[in-house]
SEBAVEX-279488 format. One record per residue (C-alpha): z, x negated, y negated. Coordinates in steps of 0.1 Angstrom, whole numbers, padded with zeros to 4 digits, always signed. Last residue first. Layout:
% residues N
ZXY...
//
This chain:
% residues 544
-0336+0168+0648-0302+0187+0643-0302+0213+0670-0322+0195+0695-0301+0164+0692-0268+0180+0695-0282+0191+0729-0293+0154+0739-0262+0142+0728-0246+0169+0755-0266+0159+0781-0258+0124+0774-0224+0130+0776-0222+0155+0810-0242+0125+0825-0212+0100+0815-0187+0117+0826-0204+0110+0866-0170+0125+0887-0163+0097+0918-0130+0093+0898-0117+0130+0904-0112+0157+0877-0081+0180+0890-0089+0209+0911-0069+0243+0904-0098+0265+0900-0120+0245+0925-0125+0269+0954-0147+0251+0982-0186+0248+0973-0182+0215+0962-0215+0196+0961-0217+0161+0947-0248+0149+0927-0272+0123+0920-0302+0133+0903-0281+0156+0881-0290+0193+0876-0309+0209+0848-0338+0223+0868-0339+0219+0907-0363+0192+0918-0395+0204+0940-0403+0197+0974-0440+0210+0983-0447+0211+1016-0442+0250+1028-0413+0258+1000-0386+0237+0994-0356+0232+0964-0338+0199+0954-0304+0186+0957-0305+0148+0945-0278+0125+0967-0241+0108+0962-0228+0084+0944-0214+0081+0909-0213+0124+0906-0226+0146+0884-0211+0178+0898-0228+0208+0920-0216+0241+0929-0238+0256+0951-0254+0294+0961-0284+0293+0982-0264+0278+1017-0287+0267+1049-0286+0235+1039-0311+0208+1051-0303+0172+1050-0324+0145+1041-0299+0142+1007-0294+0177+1001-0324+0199+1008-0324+0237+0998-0344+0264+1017-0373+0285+1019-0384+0292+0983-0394+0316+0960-0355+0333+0976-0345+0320+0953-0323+0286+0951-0291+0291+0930-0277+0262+0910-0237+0262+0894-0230+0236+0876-0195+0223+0875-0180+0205+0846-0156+0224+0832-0144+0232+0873-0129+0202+0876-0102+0199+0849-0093+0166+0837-0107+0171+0798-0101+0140+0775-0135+0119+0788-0155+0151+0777-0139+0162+0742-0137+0123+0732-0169+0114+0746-0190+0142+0727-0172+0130+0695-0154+0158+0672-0170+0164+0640-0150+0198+0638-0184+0225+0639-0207+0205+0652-0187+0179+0675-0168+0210+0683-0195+0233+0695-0214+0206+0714-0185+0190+0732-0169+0225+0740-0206+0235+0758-0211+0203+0774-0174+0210+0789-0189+0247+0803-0212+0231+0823-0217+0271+0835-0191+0298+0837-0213+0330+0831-0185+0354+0848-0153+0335+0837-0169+0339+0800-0189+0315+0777-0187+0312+0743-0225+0307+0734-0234+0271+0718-0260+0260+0743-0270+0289+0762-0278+0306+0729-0260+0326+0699-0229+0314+0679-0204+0326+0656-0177+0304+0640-0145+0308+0624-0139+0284+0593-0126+0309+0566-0159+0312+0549-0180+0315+0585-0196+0290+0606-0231+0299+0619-0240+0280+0653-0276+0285+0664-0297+0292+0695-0321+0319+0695-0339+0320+0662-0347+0282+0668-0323+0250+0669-0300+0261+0637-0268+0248+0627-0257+0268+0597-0226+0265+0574-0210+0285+0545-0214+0322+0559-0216+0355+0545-0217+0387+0559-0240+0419+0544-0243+0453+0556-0274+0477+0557-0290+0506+0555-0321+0522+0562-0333+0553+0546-0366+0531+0533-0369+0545+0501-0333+0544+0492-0324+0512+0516-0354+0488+0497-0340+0499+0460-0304+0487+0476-0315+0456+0492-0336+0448+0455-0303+0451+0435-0280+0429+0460-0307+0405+0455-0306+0409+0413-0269+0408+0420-0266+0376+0438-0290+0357+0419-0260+0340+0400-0244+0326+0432-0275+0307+0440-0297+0320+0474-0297+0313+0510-0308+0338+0533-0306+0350+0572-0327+0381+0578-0319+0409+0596-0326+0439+0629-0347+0420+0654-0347+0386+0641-0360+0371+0605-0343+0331+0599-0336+0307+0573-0353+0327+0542-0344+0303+0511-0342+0324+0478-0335+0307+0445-0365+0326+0423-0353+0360+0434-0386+0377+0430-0394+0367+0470-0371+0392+0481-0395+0421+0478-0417+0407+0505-0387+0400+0525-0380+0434+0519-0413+0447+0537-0415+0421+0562-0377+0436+0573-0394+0469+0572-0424+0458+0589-0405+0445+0620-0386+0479+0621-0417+0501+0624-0432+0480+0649-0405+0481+0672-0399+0520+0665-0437+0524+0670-0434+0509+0704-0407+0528+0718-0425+0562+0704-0457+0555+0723-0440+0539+0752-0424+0570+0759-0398+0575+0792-0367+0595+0782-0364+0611+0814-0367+0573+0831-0382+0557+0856-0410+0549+0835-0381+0526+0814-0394+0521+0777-0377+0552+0758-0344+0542+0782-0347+0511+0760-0345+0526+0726-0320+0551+0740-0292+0524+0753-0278+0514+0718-0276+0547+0700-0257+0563+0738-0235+0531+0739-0223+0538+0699-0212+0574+0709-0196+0562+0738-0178+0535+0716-0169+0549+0688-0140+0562+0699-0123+0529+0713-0138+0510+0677-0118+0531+0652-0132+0511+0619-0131+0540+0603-0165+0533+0588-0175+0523+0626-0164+0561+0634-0186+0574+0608-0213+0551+0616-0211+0564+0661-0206+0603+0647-0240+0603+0626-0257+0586+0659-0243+0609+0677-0256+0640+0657-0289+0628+0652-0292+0626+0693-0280+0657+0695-0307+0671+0665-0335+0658+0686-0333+0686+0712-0360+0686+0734-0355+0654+0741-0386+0644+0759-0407+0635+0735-0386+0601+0726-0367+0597+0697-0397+0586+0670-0391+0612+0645-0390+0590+0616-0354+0594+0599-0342+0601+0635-0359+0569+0655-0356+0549+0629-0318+0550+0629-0314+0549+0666-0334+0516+0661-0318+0498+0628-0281+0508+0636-0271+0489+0612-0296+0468+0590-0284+0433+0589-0279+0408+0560-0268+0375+0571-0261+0358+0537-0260+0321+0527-0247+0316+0491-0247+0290+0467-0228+0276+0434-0202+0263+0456-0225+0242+0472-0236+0259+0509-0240+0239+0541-0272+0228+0558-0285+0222+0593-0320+0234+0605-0337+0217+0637-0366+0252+0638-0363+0269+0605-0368+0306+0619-0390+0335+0623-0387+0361+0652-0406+0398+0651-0399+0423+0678-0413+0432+0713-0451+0446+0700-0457+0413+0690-0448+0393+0650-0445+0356+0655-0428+0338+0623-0428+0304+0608-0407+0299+0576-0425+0294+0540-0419+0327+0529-0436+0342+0561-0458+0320+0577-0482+0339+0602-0482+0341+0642-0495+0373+0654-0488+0384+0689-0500+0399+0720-0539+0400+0714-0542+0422+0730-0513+0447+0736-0530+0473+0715-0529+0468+0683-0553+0479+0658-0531+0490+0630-0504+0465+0640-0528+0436+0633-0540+0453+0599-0505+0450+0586-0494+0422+0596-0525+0407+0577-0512+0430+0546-0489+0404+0539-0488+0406+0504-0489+0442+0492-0464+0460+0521-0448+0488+0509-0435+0515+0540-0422+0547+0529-0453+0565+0543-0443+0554+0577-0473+0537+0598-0497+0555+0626-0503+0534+0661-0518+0557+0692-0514+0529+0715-0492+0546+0737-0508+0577+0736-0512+0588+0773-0484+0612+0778-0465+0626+0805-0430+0641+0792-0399+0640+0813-0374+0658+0806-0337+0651+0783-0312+0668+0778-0298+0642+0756-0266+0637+0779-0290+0632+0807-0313+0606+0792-0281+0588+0781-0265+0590+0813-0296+0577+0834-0295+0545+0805-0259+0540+0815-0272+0537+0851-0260+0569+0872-0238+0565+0905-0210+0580+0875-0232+0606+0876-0212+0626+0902-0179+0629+0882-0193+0657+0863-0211+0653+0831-0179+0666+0793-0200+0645+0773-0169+0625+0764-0157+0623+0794-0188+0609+0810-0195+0586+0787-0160+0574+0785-0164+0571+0825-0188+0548+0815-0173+0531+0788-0142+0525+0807-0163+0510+0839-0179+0482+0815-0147+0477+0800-0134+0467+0832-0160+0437+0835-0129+0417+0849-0115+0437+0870-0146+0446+0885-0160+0411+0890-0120+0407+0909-0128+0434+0929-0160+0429+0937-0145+0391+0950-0118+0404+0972-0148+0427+0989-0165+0397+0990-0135+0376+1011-0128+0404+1031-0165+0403+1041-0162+0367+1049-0134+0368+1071-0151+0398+1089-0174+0379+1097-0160+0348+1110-0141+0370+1131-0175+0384+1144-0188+0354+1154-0155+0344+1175-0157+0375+1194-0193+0368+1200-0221+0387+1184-0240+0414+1206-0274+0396+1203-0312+0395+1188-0288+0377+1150-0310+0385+1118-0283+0379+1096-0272+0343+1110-0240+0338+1115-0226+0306+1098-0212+0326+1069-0212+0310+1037-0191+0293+1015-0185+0301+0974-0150+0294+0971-0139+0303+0942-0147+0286+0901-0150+0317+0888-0186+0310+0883-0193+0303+0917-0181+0340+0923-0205+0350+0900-0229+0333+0912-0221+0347+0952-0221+0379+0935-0255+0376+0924-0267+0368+0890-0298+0386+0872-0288+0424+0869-0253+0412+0848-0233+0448+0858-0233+0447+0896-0205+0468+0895-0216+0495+0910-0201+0530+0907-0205+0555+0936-0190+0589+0936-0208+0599+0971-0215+0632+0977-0237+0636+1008-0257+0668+1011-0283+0647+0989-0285+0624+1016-0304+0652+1042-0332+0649+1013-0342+0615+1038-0354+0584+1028-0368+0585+0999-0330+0580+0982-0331+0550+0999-0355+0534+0975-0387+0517+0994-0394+0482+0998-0408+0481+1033-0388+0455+1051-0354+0460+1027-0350+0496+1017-0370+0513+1051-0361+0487+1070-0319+0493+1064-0326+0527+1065-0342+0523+1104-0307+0499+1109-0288+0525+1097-0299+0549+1129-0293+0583+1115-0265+0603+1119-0256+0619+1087-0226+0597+1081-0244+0566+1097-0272+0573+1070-0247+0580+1046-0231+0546+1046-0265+0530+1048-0272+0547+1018-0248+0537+0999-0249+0501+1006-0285+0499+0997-0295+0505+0960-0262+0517+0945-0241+0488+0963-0253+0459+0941-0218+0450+0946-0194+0476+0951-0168+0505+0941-0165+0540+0956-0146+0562+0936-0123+0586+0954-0133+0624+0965-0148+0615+0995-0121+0592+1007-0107+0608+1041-0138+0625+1045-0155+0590+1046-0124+0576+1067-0133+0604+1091-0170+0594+1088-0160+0552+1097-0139+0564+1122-0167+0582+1142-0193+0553+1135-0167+0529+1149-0194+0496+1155-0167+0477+1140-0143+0490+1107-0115+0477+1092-0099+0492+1067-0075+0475+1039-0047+0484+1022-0031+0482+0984-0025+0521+0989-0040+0524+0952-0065+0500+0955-0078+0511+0990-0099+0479+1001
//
């Protein structure tokens, strides 16, 4: 699919029209689906000559990267973006999601024959229909594509890296080589740090080395795991809203990572040139000051993507030493002014995570906690920014529902998250959860009032763990299905060898409708009343 001509190619067993249409196009982008790992390469084994089926082995039977292959593939530009953004769902999800038609092809993949006239019809009609689909995931994870050509732009790469991973970019607009070390253990503390209570933590980060994995201590009354990933504490059931003589404040530290990694020289070894990286992260807070978001964000992509690039082995930036000590160095920060914290006599601590804490204190202890942030951000060279809410449902440090002064909400979890036409999942429980906490609204008001089909699909994919899906006594040859709660109907459940397992979070009796749904109205045979329990049960979990 040409988007600018609006047209589409065709091409069968044409090697020689599929390398002038190559030519043709060589200078274009090339969008797909999980394309950069396979599809590429099959396109320039075929332009180079070589069998594609041999490349096909090579990636698929014996697990190798296409790039292996052959150096002959270097000699092929390709600008190649993929749009396989969200690594864990395939396009068939996705497509799901949207609420389309999520069919499959009758014709078997591993066909020993010419296929038939009518086979390869059916074919075709399929691959139009993905192509249609990239397009659409495309369109609508644009923003993705603008902040990677941004990053290219901006850092002045050519057109080729845009094949790259954002975390590739990164290493390359840092300069950066690789650097083989065996230190990653090699655990030293900042000098800034003041730790006189807790001094457990301490001594298990001293002599950590991956075993055990994590310490569990309370911390101000709240439970909290400390491991070499991050720290998380948190009231687990919490609800409560502020007096008017109270306030609950998320206090975060911006930039926590990039921002340990330049005031403690933990950027990885292999940039040779640490003052870039400074020089970014300098650019990305001015431009949040200035609240101009568009330019910040290249310069705000490289802070965010460098902390992980520092633990990817496949990476320039690769140094587990440094990507560990920047974990560590920002849990005991946070201990560090929680410690402090505890002199304001009205403190609550709700929750630690990654880069914050969530607090309740009086009114009148405002400035003496205000007083004691500012004290911890001179010594430490941190810096941070405070928001305040009034209400807090709370199931752990990953699922909870803050509701701001003016009555907006935030949320964090699969339960209360705002879902998107890409993650489109029992999206009515969703609604009927949010609104009965944050409006009071009943479950069965928000669920037995909505008449659109596709809020209450569920969409199930069976891996490829197991060998195939059973509806009923019947086996389907699909992976990808749409499933509703239905008033008749039959359990779909997952097989491998003997064992026959039930599919988690799916009705026992369910309908599949794996035809496009975005216009389909709520029918009778629909089960409301599983979508209600399920979400009573949620509720539940938050609030005990």
């Amino acid at each position: 699919m040409d988007t600018d001509s609006q047209q589409e190619t065709i091409i069968i067993n044409d090697p020689e029209k599929l390398i002038q249409f190559y030519h043709q196009h060589k200078k274009d982008i090339w969008v797909g689906f999980n394309s950069n790992g396979y599809d590429r390469y099959i396109l320039k084994s075929i332009v180079c000559g070589f069998n594609p089926k041999e490349v096909n082995d090579w990636i698929i039977v014996q697990h190798k990267k296409g790039w292996e292959f052959s150096r002959q593939f270097n000699m092929i530009p390709l600008f190649s973006y993929d749009t396989m953004v969200k690594r864990d769902k395939s396009l068939k999800q996705l497509e799901g999601f949207m609420g389309h038609d999520i069919r499959e092809t009758t014709v078997p993949f591993d066909i020993d024959r010419k296929l038939t006239d009518q086979e390869l019809d059916e074919v075709i009609f399929y691959c139009r229909h993905d192509v249609h689909e990239t397009m659409e995931v495309f369109g609508r994870q644009l923003v993705e594509f603008q902040s990677h050509l941004s990053l290219i732009n901006e850092f002045k790469l050519p057109l080729k890296h845009i094949s790259k991973t954002q975390a590739q970019l990164a290493g390359t607009i840092l300069g950066a080589t690789k650097n083989e070390t065996d230190d990653e253990y090699d655990i030293f503390l900042p000098e800034t740090l003041r730790i006189n209570k807790y001094t457990n933590v301490l001594d298990f980060f001293r002599n950590y080395t991956g075993d055990p994995k994590e310490l569990k201590i309370d911390v101000l009354g709240v439970p909290h795991v400390f491991a070499g990933g991050g720290v998380h504490g948190a009231i687990s059931k919490f609800y409560y809203e502020c007096d008017s003589d109270e306030l609950m404040i998320m206090a975060d530290v911006d930039q926590l990572y990039p921002t340990i990694m330049t005031e403690y020289n933990l950027l990885s070894r292999g940039v040779l040139q640490p003052v870039k990286f400074k020089n970014i992260l300098d650019t990305s807070l001015k431009f949040k000051a200035e609240k101009k978001k568009r330019e910040r964000e290249p310069y705000k992509r490289i802070c965010n993507i460098t902390y992980g690039a520092e633990g990817d082995k496949y990476n320039a930036m690769y140094d587990p030493r440094n990507r560990l000590l920047v974990c560590i160095y920002g849990q005991l920060f946070l201990l560090d002014l929680i410690e402090k914290l505890e002199f304001v006599s009205s403190i609550e601590l709700i929750q630690s995570n990654t880069d914050g804490i969530l607090v309740k204190i009086k009114r009148e202890d405002f400035d003496l906690f205000d007083d004691i942030v500012y004290e911890w951000e001179q010594r430490t060279h941190l810096h941070m920014s405070f928001d305040f809410y009034k209400k807090i449902y709370q199931k752990d440090v990953n699922n909870y529902l803050i509701v701001e002064l003016d009555g907006e909400h935030k949320s964090k979890g699969a339960y209360v998250k705002e879902l998107d036409h890409l993650d489109y999942d029992l999206p009515i429980v969703n609604k009927a959860v949010v609104d009965y906490l944050v409006k009071g609204v009943p479950v069965e008001d928000t669920i037995n009032h909505c008449d659109k089909l596709i809020e209450f699909q569920k969409i199930t994919k069976i891996s490829g763990k197991f060998d195939y899906a059973l509806y009923g006594r019947k086996r389907r040859h699909e992976r990808v299905f749409r499933l509703f709660a239905s008033k008749s109907g039959k359990e779909l459940k997952k097989v491998k060898g003997e064992s026959i397992q039930k599919i988690g979070y799916t009705p026992d009796v369910c309908k599949i409708v794996n035809t496009d749904v975005t216009k389909e109205k709520a029918p009778d045979w629909l089960d409301r009343s599983w979508y209600i329990d399920l979400a009573k049960k949620r509720i539940k979990d938050f609030l005990g």
